[in-house]
PyMOL Python script that loads the backbone (N, CA, C, O; Angstrom):
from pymol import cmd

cmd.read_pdbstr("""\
ATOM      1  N   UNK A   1     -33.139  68.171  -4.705  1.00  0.00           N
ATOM      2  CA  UNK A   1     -32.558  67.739  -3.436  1.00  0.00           C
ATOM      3  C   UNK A   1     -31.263  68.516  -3.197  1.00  0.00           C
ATOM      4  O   UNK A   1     -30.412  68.404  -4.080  1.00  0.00           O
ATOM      5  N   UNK A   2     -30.978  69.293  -2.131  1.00  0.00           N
ATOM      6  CA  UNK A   2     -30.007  69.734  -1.485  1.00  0.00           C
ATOM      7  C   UNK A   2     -28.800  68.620  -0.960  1.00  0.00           C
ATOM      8  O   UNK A   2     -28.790  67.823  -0.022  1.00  0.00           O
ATOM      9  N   UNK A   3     -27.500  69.053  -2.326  1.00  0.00           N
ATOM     10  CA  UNK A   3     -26.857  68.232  -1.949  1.00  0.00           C
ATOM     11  C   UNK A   3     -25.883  68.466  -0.277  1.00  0.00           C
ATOM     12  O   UNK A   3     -26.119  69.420   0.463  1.00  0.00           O
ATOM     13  N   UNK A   4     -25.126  67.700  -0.051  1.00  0.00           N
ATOM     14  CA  UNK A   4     -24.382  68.407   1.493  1.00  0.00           C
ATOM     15  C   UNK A   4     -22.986  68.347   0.986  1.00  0.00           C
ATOM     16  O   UNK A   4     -22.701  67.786  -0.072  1.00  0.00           O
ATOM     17  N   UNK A   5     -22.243  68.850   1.646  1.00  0.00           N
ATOM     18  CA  UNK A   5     -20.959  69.477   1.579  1.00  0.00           C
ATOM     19  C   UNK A   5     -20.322  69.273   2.940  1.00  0.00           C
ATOM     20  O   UNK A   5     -20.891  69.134   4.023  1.00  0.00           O
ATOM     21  N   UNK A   6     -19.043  69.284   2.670  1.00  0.00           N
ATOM     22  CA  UNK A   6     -18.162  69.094   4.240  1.00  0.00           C
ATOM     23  C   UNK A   6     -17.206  70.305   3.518  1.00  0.00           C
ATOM     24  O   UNK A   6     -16.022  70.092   3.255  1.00  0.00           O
ATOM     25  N   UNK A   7     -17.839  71.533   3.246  1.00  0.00           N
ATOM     26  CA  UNK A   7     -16.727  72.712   2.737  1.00  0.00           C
ATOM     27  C   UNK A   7     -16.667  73.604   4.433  1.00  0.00           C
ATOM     28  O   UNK A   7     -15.757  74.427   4.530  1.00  0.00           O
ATOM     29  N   UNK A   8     -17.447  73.457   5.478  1.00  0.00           N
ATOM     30  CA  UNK A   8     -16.969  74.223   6.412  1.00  0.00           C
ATOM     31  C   UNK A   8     -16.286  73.075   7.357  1.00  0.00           C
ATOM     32  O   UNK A   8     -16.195  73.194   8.579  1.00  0.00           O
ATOM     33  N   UNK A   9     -15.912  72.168   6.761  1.00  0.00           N
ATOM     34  CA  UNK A   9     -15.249  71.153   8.454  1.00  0.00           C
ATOM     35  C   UNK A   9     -13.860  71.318   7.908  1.00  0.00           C
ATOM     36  O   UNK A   9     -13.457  71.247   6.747  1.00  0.00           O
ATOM     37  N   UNK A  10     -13.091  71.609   9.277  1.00  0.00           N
ATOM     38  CA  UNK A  10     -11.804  71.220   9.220  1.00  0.00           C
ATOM     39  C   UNK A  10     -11.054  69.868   9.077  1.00  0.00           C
ATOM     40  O   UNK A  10     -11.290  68.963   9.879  1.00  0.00           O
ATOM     41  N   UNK A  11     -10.013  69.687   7.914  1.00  0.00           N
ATOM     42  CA  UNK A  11      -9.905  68.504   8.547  1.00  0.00           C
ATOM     43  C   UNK A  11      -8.737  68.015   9.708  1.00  0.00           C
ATOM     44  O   UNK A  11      -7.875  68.662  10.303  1.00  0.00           O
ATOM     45  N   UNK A  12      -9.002  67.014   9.733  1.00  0.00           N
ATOM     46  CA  UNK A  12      -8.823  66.532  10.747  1.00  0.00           C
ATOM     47  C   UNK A  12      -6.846  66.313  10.892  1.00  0.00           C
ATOM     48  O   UNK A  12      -6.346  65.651   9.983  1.00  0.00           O
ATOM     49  N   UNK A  13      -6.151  66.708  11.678  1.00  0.00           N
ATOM     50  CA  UNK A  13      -4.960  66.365  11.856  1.00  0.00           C
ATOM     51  C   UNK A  13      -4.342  65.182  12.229  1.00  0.00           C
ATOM     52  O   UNK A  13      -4.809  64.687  13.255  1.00  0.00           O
ATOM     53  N   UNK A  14      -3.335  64.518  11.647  1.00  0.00           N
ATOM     54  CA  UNK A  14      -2.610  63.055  12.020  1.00  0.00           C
ATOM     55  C   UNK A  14      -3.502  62.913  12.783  1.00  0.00           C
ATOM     56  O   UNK A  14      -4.634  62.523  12.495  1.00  0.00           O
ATOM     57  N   UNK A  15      -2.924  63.341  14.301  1.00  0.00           N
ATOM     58  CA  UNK A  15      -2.699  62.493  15.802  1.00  0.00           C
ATOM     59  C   UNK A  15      -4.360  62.114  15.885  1.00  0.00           C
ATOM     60  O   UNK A  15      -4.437  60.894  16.033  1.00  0.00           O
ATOM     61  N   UNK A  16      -5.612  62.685  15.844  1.00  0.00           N
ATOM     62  CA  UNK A  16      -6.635  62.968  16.102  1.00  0.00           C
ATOM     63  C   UNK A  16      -7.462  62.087  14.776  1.00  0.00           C
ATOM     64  O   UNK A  16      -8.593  61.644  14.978  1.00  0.00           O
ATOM     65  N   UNK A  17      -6.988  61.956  13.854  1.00  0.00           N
ATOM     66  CA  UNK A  17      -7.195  60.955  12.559  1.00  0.00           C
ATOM     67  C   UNK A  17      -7.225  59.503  13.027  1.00  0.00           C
ATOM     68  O   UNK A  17      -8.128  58.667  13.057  1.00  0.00           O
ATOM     69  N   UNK A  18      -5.903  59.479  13.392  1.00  0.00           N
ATOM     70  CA  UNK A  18      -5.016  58.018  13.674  1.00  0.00           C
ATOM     71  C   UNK A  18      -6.022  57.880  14.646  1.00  0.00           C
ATOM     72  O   UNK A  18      -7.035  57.405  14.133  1.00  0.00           O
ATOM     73  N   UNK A  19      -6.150  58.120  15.917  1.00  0.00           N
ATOM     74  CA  UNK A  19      -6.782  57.892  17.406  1.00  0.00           C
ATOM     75  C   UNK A  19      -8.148  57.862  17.286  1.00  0.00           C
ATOM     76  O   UNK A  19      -8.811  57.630  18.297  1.00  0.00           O
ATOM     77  N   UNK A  20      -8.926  58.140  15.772  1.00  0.00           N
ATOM     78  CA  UNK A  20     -10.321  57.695  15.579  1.00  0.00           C
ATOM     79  C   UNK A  20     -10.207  56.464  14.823  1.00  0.00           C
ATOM     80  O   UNK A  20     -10.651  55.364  15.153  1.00  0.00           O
ATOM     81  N   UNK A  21      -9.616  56.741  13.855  1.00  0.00           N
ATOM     82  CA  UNK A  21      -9.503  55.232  13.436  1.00  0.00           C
ATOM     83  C   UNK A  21      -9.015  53.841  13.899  1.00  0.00           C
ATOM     84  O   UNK A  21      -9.213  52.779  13.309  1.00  0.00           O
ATOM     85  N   UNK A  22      -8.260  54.052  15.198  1.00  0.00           N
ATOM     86  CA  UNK A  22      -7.360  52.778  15.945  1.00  0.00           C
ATOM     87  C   UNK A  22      -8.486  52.767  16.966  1.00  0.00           C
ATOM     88  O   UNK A  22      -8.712  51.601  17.290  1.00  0.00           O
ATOM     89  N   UNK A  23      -9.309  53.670  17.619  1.00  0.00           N
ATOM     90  CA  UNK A  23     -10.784  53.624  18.343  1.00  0.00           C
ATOM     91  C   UNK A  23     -11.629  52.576  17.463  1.00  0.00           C
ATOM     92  O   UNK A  23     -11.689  51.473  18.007  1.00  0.00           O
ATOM     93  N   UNK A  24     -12.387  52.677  16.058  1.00  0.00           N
ATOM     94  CA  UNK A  24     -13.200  52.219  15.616  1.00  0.00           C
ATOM     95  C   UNK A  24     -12.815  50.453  15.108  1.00  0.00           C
ATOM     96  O   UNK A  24     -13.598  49.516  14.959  1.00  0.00           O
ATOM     97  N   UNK A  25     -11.032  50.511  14.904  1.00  0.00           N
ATOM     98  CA  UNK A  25     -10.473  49.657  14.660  1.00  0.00           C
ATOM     99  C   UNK A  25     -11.358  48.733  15.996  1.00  0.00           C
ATOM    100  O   UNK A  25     -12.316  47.965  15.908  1.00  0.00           O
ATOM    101  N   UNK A  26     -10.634  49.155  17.093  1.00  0.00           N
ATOM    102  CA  UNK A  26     -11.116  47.987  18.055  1.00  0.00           C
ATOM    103  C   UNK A  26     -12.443  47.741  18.861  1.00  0.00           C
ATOM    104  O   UNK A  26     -12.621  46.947  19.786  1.00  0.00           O
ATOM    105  N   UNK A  27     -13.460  48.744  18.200  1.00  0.00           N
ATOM    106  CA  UNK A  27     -14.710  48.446  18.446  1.00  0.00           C
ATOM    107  C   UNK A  27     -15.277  46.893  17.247  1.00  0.00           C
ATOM    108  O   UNK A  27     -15.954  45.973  17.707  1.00  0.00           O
ATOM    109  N   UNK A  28     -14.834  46.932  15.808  1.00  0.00           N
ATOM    110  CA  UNK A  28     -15.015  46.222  15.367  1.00  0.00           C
ATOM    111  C   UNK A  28     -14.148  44.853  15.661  1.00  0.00           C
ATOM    112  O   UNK A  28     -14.655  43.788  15.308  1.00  0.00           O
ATOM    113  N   UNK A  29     -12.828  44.846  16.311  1.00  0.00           N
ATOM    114  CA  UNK A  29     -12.480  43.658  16.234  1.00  0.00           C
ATOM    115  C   UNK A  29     -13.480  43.255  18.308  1.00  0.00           C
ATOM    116  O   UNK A  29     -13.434  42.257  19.026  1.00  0.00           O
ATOM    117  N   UNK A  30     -13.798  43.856  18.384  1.00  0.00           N
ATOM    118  CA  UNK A  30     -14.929  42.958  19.685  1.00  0.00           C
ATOM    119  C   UNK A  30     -16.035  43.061  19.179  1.00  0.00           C
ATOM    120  O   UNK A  30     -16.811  42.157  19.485  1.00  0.00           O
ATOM    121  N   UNK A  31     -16.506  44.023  18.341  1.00  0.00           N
ATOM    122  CA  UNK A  31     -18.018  43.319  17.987  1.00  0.00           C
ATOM    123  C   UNK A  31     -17.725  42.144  16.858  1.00  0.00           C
ATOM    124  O   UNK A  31     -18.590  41.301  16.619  1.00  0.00           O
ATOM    125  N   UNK A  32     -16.570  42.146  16.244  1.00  0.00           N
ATOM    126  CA  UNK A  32     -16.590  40.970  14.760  1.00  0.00           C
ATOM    127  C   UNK A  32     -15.394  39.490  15.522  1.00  0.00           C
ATOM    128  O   UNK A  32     -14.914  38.575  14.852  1.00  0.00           O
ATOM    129  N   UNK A  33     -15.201  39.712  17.057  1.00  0.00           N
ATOM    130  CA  UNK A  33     -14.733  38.560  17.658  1.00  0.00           C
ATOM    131  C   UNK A  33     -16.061  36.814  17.410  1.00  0.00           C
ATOM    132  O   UNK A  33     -17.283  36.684  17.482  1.00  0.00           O
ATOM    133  N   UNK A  34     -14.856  35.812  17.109  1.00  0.00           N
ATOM    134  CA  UNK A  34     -15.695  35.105  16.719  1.00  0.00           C
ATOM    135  C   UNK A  34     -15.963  34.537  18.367  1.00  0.00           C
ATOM    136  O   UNK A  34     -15.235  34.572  19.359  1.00  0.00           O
ATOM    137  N   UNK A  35     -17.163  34.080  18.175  1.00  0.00           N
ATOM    138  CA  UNK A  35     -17.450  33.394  19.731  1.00  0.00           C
ATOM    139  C   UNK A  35     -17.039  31.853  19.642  1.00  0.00           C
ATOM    140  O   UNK A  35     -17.640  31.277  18.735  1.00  0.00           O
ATOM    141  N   UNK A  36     -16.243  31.125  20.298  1.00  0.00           N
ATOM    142  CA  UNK A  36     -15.764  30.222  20.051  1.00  0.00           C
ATOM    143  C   UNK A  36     -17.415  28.999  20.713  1.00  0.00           C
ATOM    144  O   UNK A  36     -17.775  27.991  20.105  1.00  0.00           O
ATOM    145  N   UNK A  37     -17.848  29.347  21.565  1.00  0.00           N
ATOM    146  CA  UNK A  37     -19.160  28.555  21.942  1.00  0.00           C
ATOM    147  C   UNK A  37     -20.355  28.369  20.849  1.00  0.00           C
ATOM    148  O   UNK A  37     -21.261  27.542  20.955  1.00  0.00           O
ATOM    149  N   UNK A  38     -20.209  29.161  19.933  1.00  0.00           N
ATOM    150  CA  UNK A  38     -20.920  28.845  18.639  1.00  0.00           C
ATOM    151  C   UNK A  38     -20.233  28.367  18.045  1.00  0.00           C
ATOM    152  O   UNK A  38     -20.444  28.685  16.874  1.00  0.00           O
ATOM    153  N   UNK A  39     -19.332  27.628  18.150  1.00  0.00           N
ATOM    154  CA  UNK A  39     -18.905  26.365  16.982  1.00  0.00           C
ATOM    155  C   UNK A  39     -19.415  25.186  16.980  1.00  0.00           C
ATOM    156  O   UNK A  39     -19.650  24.722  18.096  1.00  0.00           O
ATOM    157  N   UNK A  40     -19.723  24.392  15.862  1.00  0.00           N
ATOM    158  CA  UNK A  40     -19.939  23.158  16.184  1.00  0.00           C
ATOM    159  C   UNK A  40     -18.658  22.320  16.491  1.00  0.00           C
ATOM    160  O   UNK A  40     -17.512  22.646  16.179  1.00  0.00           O
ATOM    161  N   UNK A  41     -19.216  20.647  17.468  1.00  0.00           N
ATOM    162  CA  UNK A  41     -17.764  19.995  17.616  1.00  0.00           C
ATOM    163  C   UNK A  41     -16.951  19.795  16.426  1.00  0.00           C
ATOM    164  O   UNK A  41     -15.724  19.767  16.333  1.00  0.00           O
ATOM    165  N   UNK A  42     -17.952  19.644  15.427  1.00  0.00           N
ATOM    166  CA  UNK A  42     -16.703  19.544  14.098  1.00  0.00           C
ATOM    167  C   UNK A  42     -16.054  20.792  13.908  1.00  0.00           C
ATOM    168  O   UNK A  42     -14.831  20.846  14.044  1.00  0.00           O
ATOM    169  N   UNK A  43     -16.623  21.669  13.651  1.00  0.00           N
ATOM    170  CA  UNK A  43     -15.728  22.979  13.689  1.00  0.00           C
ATOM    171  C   UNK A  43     -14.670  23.403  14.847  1.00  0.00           C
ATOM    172  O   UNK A  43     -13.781  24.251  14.768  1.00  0.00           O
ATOM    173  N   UNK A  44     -14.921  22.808  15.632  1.00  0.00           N
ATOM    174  CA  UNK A  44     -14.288  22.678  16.924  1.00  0.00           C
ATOM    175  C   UNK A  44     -12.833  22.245  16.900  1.00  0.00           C
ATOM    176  O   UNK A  44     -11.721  22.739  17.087  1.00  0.00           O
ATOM    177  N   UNK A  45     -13.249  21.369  16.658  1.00  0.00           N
ATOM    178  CA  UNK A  45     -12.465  19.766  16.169  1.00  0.00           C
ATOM    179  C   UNK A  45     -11.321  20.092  14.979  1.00  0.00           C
ATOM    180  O   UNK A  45     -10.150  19.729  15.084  1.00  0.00           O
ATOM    181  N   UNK A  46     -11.767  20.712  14.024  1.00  0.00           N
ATOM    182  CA  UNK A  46     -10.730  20.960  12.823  1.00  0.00           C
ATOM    183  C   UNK A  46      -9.873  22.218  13.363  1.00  0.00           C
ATOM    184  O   UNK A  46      -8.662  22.253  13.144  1.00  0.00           O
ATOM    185  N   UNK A  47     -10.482  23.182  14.026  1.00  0.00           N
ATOM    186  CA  UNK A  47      -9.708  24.454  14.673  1.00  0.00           C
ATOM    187  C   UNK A  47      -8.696  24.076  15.916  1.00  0.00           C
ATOM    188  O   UNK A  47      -7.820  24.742  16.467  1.00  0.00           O
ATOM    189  N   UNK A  48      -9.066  23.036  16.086  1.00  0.00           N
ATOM    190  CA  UNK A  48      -8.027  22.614  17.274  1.00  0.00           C
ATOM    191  C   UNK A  48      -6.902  21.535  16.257  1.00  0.00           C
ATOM    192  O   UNK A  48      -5.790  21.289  16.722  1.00  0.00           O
ATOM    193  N   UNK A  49      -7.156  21.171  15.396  1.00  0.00           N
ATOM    194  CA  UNK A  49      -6.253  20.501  14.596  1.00  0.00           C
ATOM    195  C   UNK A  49      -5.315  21.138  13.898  1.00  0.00           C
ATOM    196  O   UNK A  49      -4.227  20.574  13.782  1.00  0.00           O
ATOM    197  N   UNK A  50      -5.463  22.072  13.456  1.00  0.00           N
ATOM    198  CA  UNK A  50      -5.121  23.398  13.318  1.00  0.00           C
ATOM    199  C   UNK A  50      -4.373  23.707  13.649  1.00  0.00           C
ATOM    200  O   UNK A  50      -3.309  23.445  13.088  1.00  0.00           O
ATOM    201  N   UNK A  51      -4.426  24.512  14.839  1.00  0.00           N
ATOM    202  CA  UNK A  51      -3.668  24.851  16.325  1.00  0.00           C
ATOM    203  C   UNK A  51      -2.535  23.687  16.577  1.00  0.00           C
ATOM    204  O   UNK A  51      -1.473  24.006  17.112  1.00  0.00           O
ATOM    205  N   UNK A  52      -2.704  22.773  16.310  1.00  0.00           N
ATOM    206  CA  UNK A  52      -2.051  21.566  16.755  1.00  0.00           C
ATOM    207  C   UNK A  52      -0.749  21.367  15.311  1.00  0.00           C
ATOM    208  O   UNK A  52       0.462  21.144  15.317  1.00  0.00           O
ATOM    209  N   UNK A  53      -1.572  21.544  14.420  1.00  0.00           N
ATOM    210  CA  UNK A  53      -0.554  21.156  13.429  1.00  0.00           C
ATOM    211  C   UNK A  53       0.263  22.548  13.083  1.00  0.00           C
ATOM    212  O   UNK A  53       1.357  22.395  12.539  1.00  0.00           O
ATOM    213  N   UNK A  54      -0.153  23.815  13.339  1.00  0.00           N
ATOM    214  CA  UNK A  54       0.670  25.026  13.332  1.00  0.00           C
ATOM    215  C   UNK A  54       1.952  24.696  14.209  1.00  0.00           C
ATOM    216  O   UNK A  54       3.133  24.789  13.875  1.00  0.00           O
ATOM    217  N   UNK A  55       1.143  24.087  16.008  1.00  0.00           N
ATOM    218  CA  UNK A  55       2.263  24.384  16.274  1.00  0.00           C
ATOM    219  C   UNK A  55       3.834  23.563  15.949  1.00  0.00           C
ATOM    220  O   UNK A  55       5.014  23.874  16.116  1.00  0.00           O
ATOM    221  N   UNK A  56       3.102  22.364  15.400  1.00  0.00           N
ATOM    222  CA  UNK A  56       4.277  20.934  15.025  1.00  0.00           C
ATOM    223  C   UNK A  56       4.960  21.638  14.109  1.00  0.00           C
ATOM    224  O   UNK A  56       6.169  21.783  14.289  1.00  0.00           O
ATOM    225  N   UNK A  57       4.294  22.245  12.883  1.00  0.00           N
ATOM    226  CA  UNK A  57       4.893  22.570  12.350  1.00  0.00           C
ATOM    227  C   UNK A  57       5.979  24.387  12.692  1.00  0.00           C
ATOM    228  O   UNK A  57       6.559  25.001  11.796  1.00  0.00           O
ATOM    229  N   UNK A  58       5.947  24.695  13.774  1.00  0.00           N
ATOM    230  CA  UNK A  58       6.485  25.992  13.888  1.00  0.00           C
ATOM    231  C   UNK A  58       7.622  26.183  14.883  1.00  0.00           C
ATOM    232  O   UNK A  58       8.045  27.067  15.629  1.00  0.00           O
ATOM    233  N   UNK A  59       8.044  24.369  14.384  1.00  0.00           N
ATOM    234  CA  UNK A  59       9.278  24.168  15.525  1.00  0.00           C
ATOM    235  C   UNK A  59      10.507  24.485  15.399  1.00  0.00           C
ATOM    236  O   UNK A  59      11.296  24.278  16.321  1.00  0.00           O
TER     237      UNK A  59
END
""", "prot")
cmd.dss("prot")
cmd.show_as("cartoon", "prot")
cmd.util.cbc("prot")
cmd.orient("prot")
């Protein structure tokens, strides 16, 4: 088997590095967004308790 090689690619500079990776960054945080309509009410229910007791406590 013919192994492959990346001996003819340039690599890649900062600016053009960074700006693929902060691209792919936010393709995954909308495809890995949780959908809040697939929760159950209990799950619901404890995430809003949550929310509630963060904010009491972040006074």
């Amino acid at each position: 088997m013919k192994s492959l090689t990346a001996d003819h690619i340039e690599p890649l500079d900062h600016k053009s590095n960074r700006s693929i990776r902060d691209a792919i960054g936010e393709r995954f945080q909308q495809i890995l967004r949780p959908d809040p309509t697939n929760h159950s009410s209990r799950l619901q229910h404890l995430i809003d308790e949550l929310r509630r007791r963060d904010e009491v406590d972040g006074r």
